[in-house]
C-alpha positions in Angstrom: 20.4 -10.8 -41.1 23.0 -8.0 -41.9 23.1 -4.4 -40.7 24.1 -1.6 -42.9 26.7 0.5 -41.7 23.9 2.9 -40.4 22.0 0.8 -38.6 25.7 -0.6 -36.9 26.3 2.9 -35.8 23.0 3.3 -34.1 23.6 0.2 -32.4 26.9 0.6 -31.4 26.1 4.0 -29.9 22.8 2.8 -28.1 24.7 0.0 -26.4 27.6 2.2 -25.4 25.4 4.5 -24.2 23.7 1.2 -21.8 27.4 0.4 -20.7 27.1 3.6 -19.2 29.2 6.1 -21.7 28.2 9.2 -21.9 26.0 10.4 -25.0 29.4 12.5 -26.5 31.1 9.1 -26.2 28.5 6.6 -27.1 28.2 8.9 -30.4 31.6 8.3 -30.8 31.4 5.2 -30.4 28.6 4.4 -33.4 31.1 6.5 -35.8 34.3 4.4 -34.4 32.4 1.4 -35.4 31.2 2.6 -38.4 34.3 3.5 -39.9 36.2 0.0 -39.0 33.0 -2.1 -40.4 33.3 0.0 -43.5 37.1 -1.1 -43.7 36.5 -4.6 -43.5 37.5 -4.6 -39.3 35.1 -6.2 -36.5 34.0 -2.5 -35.1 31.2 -4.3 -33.6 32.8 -6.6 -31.6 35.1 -4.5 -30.6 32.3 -2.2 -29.1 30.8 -5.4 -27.4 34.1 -5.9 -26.1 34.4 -2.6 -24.2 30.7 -2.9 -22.6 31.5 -6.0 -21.6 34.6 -4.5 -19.8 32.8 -1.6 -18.8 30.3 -3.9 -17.2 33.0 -6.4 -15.7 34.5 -3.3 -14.1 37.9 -3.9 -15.9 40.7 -1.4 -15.2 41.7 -0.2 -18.3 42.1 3.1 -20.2 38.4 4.0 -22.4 40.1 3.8 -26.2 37.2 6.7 -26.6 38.9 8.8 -24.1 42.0 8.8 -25.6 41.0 8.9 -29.3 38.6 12.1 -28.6 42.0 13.7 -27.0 43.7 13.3 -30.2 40.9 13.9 -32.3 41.1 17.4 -30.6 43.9 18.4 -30.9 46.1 16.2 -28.6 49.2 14.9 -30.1 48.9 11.4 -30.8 50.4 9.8 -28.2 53.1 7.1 -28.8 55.0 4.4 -26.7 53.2 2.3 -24.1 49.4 3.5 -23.4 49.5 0.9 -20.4 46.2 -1.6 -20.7 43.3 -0.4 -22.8 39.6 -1.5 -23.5 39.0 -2.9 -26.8 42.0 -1.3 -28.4 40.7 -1.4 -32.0 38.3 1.6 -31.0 41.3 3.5 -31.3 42.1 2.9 -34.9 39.4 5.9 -36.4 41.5 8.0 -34.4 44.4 7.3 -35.4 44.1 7.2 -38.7 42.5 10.6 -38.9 45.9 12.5 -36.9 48.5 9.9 -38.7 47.5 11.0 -42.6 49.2 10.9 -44.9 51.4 8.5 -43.1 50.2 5.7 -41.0 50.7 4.0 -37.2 51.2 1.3 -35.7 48.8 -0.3 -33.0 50.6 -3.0 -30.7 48.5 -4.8 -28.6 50.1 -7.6 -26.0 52.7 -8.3 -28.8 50.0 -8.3 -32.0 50.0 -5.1 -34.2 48.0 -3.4 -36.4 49.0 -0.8 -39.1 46.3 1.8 -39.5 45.7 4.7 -42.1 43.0 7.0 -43.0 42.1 4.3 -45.6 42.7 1.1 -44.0 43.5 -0.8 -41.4 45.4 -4.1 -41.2 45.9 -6.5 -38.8 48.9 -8.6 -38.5 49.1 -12.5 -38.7 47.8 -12.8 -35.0 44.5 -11.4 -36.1 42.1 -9.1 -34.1 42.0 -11.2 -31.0 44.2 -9.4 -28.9 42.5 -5.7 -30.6 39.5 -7.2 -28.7 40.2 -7.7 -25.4 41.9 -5.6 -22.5 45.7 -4.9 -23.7 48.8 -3.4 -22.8 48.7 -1.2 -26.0 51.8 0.7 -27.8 52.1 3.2 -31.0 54.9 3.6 -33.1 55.2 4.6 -37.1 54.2 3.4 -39.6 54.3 2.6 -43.4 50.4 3.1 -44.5 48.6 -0.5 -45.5 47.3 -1.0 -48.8 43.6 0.2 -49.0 40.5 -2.2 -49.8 37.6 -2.3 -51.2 35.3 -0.4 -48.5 32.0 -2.4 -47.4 28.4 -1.3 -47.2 27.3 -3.4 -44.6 28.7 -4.2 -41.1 29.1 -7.9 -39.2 26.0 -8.5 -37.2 27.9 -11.3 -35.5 27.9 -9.3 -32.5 24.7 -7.7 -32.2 23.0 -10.1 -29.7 25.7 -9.2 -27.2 25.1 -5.7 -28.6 21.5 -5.5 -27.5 21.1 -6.7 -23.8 23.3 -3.2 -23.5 20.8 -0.7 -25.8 17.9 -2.3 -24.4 18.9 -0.5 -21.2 17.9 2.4 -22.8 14.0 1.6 -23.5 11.2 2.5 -21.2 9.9 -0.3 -19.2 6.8 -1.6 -19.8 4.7 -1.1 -16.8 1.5 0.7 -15.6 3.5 4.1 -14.7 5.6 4.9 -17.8 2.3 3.8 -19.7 0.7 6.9 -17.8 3.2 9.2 -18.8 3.3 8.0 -22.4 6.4 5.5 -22.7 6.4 2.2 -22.8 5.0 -0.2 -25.6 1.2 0.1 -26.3 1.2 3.7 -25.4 -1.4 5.9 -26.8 -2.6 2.9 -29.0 -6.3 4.2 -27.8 -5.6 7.9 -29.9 
């Protein structure tokens, strides 16, 4: 199975949305996603990593929080962000207020180098970009860009879905009534 970067924002905003982010946020989140999946990053599991510590009850900033502040208007911030939730959400971001230079994402001692086309993660991988870190910013010199993809890493959509399955109906005898539910209105 593969998703296309479509369905991997719709998925990616549903389940945010179930971790309990509001809809402005949870939209967010699907384009966050989007744009790393289409730049060869795990958007995905980066999403699943923030319900997850959403749901664990993890003290950490919301990586959506802070990239909507910069997104309007805020000045990007730089030096120590303290810990944050699934730091790679903050690449899209990032990218968008650093053009036409680049920045530098530090997470618990890995970095990343992100740029309106690309973004790049150092030899320790995205592991620490996918957890809770103590995060940093600093400069940067932009990373070459690649080849953008089509279609988006479904390796973390069944830890995806237990989250956007919150949002469906239940299937009982009262949101039948009203409508909801699977198998309503097959009698029209």
């Amino acid at each position: 199975m593969t998703l296309s970067l479509g369905e991997a924002t719709v998925l990616a905003a549903k389940a945010a949305r179930g971790a309990g982010l509001p809809w402005g946020l949870a939209e967010e989140t699907g384009r966050a996603a989007r744009w790393l999946e289409a730049r060869g990053a795990p958007g995905l599991l980066a999403v699943a990593a923030l319900c997850e510590a959403r749901e664990a009850g993890t003290a950490a900033r919301c990586p959506l929080r802070l990239g909507c502040a910069v997104a309007d208007g805020a000045r990007a911030p730089a030096g120590d962000l303290g810990p944050v939730a699934a730091p790679l959400l903050l690449a899209p971001f990032l990218a968008a207020r650093a053009a036409p230079g680049a920045a530098t994402l530090r997470a618990d001692g890995a970095e990343a180098t992100v740029s309106a086309e690309a973004v790049s993660p150092g030899p320790e991988g995205w592991g620490p970009f996918l957890a809770v870190a103590r995060v940093t910013l600093a400069p940067a010199a932009a990373p070459a860009a690649r080849p953008r993809r089509s279609r988006a890493d479904p390796a973390a959509a069944p830890r995806l879905e237990p989250f956007a399955a919150r949002l469906l109906a239940p299937s009982d005898p009262r949101t039948r009534a009203t409508g909801a539910g699977p198998g309503a209105g097959a009698d029209d």
